[in-house]
Backbone atoms as SQL, in Angstrom:
CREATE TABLE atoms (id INTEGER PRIMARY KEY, chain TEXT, resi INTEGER, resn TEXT, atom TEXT, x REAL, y REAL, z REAL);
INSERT INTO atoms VALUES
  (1, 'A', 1, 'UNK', 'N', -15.958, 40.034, 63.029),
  (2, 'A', 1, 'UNK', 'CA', -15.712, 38.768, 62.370),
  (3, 'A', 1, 'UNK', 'C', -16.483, 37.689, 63.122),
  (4, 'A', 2, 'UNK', 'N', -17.310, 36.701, 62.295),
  (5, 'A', 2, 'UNK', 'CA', -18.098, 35.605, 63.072),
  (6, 'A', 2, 'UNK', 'C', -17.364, 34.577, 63.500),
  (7, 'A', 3, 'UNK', 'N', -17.583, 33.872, 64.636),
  (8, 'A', 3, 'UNK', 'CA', -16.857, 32.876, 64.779),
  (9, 'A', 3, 'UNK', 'C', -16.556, 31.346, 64.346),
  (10, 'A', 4, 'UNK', 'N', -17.476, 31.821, 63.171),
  (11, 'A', 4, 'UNK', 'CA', -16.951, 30.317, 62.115),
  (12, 'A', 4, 'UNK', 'C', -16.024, 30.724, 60.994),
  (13, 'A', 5, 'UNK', 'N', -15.827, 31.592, 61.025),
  (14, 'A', 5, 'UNK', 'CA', -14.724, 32.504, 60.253),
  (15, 'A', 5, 'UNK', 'C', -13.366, 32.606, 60.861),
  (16, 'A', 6, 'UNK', 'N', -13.446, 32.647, 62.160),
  (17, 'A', 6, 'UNK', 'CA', -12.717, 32.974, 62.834),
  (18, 'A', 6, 'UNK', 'C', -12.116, 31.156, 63.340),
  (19, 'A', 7, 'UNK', 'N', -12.711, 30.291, 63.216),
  (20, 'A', 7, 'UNK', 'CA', -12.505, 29.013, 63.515),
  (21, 'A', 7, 'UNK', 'C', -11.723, 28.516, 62.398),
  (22, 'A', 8, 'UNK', 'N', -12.621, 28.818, 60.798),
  (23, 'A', 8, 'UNK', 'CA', -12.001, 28.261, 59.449),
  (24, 'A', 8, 'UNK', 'C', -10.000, 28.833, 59.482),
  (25, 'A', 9, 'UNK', 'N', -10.322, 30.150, 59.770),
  (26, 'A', 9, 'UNK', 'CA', -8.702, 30.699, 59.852),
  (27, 'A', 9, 'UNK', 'C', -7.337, 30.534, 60.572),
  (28, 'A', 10, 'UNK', 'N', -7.578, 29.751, 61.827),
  (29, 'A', 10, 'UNK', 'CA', -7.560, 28.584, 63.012),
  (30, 'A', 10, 'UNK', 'C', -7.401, 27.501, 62.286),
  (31, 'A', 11, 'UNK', 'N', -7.844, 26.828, 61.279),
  (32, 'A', 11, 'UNK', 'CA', -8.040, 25.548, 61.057),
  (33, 'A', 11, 'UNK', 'C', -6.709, 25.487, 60.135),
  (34, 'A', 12, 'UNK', 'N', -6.773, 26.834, 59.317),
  (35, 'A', 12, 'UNK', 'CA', -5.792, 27.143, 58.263),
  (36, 'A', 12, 'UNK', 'C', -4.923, 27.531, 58.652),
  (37, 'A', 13, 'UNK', 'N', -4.199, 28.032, 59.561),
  (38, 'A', 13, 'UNK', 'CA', -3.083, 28.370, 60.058),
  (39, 'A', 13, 'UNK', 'C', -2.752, 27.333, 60.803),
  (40, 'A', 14, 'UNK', 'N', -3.518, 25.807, 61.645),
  (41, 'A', 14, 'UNK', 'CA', -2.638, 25.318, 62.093),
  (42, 'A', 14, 'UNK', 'C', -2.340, 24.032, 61.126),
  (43, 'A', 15, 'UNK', 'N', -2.803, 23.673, 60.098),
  (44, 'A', 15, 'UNK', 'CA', -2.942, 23.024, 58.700),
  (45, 'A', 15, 'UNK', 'C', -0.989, 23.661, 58.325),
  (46, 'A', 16, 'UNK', 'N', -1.429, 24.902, 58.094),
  (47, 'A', 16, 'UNK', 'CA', 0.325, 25.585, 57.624),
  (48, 'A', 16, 'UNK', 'C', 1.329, 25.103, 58.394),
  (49, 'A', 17, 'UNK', 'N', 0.578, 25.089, 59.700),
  (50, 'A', 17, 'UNK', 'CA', 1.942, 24.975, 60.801),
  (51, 'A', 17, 'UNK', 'C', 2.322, 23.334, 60.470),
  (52, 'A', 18, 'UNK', 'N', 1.283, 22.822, 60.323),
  (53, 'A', 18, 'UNK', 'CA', 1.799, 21.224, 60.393),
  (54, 'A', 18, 'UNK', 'C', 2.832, 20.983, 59.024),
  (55, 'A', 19, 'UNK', 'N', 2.140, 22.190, 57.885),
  (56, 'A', 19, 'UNK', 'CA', 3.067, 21.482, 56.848),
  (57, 'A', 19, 'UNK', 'C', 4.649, 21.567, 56.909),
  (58, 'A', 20, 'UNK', 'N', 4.535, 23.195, 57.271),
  (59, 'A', 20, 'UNK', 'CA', 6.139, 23.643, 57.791),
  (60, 'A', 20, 'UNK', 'C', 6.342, 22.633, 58.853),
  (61, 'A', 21, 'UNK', 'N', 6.117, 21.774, 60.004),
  (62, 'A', 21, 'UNK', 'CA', 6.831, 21.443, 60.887),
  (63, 'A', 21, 'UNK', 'C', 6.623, 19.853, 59.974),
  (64, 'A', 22, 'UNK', 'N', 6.106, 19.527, 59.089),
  (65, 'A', 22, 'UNK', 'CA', 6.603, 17.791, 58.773),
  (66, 'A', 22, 'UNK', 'C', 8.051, 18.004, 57.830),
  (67, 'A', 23, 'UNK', 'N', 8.571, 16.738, 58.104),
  (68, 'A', 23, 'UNK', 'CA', 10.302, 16.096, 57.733),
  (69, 'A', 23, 'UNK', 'C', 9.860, 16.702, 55.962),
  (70, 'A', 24, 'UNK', 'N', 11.124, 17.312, 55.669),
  (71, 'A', 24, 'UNK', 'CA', 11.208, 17.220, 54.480),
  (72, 'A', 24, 'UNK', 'C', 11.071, 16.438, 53.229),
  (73, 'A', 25, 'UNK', 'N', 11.096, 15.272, 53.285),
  (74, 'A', 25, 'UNK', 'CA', 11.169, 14.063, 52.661),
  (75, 'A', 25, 'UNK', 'C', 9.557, 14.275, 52.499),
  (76, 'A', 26, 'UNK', 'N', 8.631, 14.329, 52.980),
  (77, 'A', 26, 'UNK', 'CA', 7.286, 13.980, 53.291),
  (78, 'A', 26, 'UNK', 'C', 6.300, 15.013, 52.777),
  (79, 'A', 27, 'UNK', 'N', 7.498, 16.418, 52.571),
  (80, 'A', 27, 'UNK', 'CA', 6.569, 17.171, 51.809),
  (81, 'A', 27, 'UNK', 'C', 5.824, 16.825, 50.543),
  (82, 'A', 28, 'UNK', 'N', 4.736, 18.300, 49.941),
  (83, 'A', 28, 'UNK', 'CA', 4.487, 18.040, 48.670),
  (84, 'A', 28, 'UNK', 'C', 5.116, 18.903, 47.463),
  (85, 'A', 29, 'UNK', 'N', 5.303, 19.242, 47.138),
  (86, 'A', 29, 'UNK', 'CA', 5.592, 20.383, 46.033),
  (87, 'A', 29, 'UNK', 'C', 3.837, 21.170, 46.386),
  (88, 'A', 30, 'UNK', 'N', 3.941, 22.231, 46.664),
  (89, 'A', 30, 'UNK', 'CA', 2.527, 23.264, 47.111),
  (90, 'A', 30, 'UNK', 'C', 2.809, 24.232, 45.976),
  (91, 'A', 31, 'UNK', 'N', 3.798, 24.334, 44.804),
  (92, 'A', 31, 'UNK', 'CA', 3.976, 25.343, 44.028),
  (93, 'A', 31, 'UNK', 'C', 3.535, 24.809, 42.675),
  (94, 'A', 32, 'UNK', 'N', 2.844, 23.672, 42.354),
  (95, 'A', 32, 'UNK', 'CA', 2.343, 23.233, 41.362),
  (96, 'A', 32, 'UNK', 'C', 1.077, 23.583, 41.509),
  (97, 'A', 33, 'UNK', 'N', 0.857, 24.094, 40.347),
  (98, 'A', 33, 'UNK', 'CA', -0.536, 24.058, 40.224),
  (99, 'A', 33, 'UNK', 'C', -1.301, 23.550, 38.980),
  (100, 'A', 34, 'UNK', 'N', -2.448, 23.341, 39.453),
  (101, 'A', 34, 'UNK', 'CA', -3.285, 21.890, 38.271),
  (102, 'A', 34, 'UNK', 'C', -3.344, 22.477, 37.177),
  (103, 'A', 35, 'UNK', 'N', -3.201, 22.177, 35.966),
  (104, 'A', 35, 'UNK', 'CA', -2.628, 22.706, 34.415),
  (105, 'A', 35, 'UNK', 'C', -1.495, 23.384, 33.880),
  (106, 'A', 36, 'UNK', 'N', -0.732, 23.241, 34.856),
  (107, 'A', 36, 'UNK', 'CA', 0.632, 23.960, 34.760),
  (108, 'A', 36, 'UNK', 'C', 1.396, 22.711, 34.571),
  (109, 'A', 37, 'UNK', 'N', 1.838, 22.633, 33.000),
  (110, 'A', 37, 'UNK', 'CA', 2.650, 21.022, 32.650),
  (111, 'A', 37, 'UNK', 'C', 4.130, 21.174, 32.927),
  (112, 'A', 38, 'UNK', 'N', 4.731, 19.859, 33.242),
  (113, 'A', 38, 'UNK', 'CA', 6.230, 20.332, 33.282),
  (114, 'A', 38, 'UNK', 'C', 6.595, 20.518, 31.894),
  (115, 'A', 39, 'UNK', 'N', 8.109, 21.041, 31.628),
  (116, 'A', 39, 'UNK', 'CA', 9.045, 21.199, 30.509),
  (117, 'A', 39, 'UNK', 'C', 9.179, 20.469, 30.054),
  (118, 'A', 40, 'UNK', 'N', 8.928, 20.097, 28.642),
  (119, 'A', 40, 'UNK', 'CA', 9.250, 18.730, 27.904),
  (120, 'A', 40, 'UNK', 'C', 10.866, 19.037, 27.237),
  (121, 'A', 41, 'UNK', 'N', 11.165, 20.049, 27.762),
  (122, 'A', 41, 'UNK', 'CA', 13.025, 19.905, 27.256),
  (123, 'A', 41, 'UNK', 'C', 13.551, 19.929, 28.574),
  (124, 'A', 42, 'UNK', 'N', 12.741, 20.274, 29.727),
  (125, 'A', 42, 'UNK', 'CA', 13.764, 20.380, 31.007),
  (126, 'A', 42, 'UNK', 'C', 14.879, 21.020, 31.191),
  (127, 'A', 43, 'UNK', 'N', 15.670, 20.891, 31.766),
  (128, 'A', 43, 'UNK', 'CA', 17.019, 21.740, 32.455),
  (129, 'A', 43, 'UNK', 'C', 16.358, 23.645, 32.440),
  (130, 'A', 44, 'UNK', 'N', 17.339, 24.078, 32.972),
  (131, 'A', 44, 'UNK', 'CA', 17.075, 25.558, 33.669),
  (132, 'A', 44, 'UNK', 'C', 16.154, 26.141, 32.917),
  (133, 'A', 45, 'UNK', 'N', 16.067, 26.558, 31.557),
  (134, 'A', 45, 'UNK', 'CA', 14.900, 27.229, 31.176),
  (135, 'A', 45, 'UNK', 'C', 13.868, 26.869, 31.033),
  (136, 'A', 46, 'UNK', 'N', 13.349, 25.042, 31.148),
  (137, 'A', 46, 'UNK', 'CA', 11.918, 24.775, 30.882),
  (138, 'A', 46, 'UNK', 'C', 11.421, 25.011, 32.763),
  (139, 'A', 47, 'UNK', 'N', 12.325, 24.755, 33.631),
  (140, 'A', 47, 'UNK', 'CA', 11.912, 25.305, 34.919),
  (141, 'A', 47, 'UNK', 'C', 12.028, 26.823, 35.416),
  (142, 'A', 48, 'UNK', 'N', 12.151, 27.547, 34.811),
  (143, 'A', 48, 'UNK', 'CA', 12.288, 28.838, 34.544),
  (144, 'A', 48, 'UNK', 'C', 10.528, 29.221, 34.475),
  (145, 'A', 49, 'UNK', 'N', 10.742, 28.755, 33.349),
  (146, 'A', 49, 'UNK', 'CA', 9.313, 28.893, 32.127),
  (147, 'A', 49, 'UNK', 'C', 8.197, 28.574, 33.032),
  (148, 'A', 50, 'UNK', 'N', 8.115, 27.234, 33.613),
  (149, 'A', 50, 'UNK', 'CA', 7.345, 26.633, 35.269),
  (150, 'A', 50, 'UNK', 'C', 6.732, 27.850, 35.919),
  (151, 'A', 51, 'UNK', 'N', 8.286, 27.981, 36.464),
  (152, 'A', 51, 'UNK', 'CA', 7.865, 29.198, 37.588),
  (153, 'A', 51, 'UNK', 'C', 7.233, 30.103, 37.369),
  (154, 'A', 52, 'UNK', 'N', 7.368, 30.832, 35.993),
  (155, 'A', 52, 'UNK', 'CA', 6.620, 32.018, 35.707),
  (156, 'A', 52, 'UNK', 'C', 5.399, 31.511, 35.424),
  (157, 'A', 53, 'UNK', 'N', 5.094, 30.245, 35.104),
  (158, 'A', 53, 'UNK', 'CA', 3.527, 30.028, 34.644),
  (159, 'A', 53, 'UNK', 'C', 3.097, 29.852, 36.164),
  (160, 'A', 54, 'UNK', 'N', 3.775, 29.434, 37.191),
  (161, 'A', 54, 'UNK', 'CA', 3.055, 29.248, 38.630),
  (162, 'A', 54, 'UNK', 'C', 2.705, 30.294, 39.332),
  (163, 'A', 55, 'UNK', 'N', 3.317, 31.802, 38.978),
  (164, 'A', 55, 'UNK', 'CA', 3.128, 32.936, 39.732),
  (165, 'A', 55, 'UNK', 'C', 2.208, 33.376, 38.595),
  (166, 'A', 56, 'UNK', 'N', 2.467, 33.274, 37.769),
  (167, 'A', 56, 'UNK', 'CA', 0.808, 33.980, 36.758),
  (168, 'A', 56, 'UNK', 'C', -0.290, 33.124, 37.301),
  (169, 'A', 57, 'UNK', 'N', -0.201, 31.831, 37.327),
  (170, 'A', 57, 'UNK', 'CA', -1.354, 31.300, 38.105),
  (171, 'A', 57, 'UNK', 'C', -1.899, 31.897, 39.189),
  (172, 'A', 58, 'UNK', 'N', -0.859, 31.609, 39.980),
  (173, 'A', 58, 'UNK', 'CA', -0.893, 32.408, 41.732),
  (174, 'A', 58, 'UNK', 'C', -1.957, 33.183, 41.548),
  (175, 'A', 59, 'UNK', 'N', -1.075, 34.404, 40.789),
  (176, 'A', 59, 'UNK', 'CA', -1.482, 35.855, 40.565),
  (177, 'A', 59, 'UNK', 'C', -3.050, 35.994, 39.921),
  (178, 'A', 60, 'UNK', 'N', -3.248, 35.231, 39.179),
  (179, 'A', 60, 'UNK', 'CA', -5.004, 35.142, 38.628),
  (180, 'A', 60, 'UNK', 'C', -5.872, 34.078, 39.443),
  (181, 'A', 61, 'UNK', 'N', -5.163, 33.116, 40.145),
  (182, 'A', 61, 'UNK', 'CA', -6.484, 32.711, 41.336),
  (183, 'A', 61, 'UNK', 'C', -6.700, 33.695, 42.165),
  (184, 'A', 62, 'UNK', 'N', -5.463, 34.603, 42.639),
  (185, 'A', 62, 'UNK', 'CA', -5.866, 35.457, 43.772),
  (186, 'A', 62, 'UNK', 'C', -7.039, 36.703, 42.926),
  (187, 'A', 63, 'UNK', 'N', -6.653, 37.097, 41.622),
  (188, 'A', 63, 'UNK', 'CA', -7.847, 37.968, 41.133),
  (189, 'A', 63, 'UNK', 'C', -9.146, 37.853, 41.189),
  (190, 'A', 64, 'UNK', 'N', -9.218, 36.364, 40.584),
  (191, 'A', 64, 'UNK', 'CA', -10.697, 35.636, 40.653),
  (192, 'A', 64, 'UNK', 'C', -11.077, 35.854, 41.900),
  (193, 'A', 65, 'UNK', 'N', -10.341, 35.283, 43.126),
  (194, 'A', 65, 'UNK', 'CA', -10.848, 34.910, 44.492),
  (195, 'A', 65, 'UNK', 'C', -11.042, 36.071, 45.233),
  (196, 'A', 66, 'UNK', 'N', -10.452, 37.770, 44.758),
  (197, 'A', 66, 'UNK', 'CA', -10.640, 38.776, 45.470),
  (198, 'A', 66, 'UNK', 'C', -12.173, 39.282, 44.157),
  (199, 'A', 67, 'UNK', 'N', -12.216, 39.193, 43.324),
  (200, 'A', 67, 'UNK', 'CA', -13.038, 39.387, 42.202),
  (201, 'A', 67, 'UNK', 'C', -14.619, 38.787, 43.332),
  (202, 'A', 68, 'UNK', 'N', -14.416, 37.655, 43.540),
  (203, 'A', 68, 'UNK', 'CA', -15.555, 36.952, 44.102),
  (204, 'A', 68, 'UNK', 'C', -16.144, 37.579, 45.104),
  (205, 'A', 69, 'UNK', 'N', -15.134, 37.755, 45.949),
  (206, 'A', 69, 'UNK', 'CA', -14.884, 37.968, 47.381),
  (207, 'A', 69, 'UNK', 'C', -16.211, 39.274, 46.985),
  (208, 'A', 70, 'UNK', 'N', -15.365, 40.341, 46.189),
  (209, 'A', 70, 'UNK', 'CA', -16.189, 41.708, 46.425),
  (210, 'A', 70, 'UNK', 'C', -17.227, 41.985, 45.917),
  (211, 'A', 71, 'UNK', 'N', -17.928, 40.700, 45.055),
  (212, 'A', 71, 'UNK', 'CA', -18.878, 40.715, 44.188),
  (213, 'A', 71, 'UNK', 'C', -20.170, 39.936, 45.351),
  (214, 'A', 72, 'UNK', 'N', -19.628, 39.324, 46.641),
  (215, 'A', 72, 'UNK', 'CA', -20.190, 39.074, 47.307),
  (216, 'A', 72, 'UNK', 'C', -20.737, 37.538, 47.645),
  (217, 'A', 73, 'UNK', 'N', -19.796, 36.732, 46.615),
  (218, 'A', 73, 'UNK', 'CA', -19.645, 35.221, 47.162),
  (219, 'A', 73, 'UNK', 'C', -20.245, 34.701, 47.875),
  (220, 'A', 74, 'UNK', 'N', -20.957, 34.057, 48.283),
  (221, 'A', 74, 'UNK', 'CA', -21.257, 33.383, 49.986),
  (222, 'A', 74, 'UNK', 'C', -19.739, 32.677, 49.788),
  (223, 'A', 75, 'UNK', 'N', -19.619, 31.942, 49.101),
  (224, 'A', 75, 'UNK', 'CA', -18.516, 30.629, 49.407),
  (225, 'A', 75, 'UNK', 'C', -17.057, 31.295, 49.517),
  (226, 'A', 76, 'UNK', 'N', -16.779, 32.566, 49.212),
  (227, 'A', 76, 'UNK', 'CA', -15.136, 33.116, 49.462),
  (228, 'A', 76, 'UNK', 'C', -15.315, 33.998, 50.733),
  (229, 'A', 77, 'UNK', 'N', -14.550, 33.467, 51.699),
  (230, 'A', 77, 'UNK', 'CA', -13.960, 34.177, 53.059),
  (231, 'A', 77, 'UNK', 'C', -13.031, 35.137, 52.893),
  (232, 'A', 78, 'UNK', 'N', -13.259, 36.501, 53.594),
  (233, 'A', 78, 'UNK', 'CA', -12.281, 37.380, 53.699),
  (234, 'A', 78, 'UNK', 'C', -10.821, 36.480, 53.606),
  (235, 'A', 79, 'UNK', 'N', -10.532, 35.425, 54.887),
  (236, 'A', 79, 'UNK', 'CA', -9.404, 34.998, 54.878),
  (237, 'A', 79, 'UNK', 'C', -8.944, 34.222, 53.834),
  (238, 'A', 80, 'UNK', 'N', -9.392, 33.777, 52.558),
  (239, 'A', 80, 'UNK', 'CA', -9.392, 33.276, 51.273),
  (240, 'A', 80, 'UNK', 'C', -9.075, 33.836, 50.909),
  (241, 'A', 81, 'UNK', 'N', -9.046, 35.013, 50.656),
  (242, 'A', 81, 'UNK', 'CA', -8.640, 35.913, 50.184),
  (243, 'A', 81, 'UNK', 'C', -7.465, 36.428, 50.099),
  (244, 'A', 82, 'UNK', 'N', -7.216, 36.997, 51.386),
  (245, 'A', 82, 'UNK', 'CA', -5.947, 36.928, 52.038),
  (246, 'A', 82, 'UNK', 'C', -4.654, 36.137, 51.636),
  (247, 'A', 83, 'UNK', 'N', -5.355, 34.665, 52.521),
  (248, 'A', 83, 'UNK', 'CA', -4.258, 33.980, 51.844),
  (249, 'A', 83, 'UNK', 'C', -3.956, 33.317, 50.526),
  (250, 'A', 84, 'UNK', 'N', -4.565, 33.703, 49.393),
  (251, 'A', 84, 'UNK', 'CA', -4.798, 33.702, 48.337),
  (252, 'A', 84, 'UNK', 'C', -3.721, 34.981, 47.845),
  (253, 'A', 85, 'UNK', 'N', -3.876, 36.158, 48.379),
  (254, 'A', 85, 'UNK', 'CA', -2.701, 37.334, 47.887),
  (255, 'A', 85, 'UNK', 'C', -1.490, 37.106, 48.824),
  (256, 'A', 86, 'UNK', 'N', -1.376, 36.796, 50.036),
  (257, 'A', 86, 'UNK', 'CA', -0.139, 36.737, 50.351),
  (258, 'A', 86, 'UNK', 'C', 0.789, 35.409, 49.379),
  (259, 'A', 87, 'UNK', 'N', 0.134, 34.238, 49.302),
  (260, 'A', 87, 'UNK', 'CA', 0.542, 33.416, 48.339),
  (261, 'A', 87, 'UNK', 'C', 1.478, 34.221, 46.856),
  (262, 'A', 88, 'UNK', 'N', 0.089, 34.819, 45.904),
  (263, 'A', 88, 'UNK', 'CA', 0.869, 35.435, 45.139),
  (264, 'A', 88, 'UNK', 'C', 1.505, 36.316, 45.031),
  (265, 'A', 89, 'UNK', 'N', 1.761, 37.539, 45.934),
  (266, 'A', 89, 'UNK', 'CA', 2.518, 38.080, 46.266),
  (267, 'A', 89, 'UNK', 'C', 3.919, 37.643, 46.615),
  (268, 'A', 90, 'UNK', 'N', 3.760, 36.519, 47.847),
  (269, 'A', 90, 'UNK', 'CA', 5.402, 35.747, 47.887),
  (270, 'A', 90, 'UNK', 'C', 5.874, 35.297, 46.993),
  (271, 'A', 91, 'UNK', 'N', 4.932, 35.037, 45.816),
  (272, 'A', 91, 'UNK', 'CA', 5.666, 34.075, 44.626),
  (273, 'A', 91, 'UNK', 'C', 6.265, 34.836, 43.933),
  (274, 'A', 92, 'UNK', 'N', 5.317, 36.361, 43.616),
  (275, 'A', 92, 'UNK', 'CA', 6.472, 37.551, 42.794),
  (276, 'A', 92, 'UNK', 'C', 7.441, 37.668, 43.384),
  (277, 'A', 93, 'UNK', 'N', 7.410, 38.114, 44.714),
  (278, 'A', 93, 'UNK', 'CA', 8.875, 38.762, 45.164),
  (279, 'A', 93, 'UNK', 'C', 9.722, 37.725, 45.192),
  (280, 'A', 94, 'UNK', 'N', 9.640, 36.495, 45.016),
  (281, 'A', 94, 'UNK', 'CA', 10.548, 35.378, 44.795),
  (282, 'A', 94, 'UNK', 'C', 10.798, 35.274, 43.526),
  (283, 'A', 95, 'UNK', 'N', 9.935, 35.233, 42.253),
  (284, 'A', 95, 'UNK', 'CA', 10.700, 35.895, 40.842),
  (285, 'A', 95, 'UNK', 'C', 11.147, 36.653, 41.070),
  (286, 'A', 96, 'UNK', 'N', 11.281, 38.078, 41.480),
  (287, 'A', 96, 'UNK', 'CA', 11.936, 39.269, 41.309),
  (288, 'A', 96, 'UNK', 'C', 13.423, 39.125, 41.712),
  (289, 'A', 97, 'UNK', 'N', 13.134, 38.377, 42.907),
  (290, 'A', 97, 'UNK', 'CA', 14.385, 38.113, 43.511),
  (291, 'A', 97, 'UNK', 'C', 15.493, 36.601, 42.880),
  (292, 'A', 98, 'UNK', 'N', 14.856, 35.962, 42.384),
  (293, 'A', 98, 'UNK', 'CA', 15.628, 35.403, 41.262),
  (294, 'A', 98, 'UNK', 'C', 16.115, 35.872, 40.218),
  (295, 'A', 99, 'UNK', 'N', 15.097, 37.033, 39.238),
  (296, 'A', 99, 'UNK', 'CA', 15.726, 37.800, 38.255),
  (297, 'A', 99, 'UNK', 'C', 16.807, 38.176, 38.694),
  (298, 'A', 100, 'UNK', 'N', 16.839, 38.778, 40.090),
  (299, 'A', 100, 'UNK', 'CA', 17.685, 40.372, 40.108),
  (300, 'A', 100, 'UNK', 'C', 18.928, 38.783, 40.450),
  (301, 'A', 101, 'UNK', 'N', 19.253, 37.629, 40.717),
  (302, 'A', 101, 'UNK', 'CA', 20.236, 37.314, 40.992),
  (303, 'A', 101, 'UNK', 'C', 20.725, 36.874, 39.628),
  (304, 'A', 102, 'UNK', 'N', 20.016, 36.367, 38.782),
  (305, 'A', 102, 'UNK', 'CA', 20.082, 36.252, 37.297),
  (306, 'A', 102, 'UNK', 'C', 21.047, 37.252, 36.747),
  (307, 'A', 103, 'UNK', 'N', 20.483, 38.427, 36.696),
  (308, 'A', 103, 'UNK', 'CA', 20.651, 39.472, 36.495),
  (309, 'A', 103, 'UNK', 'C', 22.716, 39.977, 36.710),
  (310, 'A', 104, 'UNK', 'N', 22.489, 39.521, 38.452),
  (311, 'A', 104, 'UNK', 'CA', 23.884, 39.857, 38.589),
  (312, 'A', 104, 'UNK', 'C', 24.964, 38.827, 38.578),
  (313, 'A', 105, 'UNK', 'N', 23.930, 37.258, 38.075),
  (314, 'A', 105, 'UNK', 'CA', 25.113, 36.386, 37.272),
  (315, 'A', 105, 'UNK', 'C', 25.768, 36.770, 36.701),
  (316, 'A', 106, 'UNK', 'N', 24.653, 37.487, 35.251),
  (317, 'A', 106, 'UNK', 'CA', 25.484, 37.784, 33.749),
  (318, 'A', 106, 'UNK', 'C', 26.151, 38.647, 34.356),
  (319, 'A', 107, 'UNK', 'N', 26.192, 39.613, 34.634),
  (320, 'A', 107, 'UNK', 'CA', 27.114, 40.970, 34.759),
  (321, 'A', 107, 'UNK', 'C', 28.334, 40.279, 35.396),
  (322, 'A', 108, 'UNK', 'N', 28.079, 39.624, 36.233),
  (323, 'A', 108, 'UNK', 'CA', 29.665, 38.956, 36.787),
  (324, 'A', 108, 'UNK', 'C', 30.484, 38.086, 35.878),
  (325, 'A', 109, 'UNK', 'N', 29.733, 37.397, 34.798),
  (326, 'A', 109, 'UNK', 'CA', 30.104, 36.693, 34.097),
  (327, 'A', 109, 'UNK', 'C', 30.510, 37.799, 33.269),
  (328, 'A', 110, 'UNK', 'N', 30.154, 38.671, 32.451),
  (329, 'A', 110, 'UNK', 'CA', 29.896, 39.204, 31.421),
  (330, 'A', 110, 'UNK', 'C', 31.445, 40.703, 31.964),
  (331, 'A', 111, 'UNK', 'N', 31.784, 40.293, 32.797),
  (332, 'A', 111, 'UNK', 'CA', 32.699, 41.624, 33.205),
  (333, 'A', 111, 'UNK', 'C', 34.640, 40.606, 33.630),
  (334, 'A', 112, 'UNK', 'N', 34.450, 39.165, 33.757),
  (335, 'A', 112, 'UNK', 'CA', 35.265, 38.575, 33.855),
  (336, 'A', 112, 'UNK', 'C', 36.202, 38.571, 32.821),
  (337, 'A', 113, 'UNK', 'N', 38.220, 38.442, 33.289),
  (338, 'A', 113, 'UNK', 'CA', 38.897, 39.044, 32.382),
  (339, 'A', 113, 'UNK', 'C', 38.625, 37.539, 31.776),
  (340, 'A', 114, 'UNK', 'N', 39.421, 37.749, 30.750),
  (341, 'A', 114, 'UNK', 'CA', 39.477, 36.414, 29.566),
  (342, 'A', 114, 'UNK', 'C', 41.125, 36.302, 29.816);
């Protein structure tokens, strides 16, 4: 690995660190992404609807950006890459893991005596 590669990945990991260590208040929302509109009915299912359009996003920048990557890019870094799939990757297993609590709402609901 060259060491301007190795500097850019350095730059990006301590970029992360700063965001995780600033006051909450001060964050940004990092799970929006540009053409992804909010819900024009709102409440739980138009943010539902959100989320799944933000991990399909996720999930097709990281295609493009590994697509690039192996097609031989100058401008996409191995570590672009990377953190480009760990991104969408965390975002599935965070749907999944909302379904499956979804999931064992209804059944709790759905098994309660009357």
């Amino acid at each position: 690995m060259s060491v301007p590669a190795i500097q850019t990945a350095l730059q990006q990991m301590q970029t992360m660190k700063a965001e995780v260590a600033a006051p909450a208040a001060a964050k940004v929302n990092l799970n929006v992404q540009p053409g992804v509109e909010k819900a024009q009915n709102g409440g739980f299912a138009g943010e539902l609807k959100n989320s799944i359009e933000r991990i399909n996003s996720l999930q097709q920048s990281s295609a493009a950006t590994t697509k690039a990557f192996q097609l031989g890019d100058p401008n996409v870094s191995l570590n672009q890459v990377m953190v480009d799939k760990q991104k969408a990757g965390l975002a599935f297993d965070m749907g999944v893991q909302v379904r499956n609590k979804l999931v064992s709402a209804y059944k709790d609901i759905m098994n309660m005596q009357v």
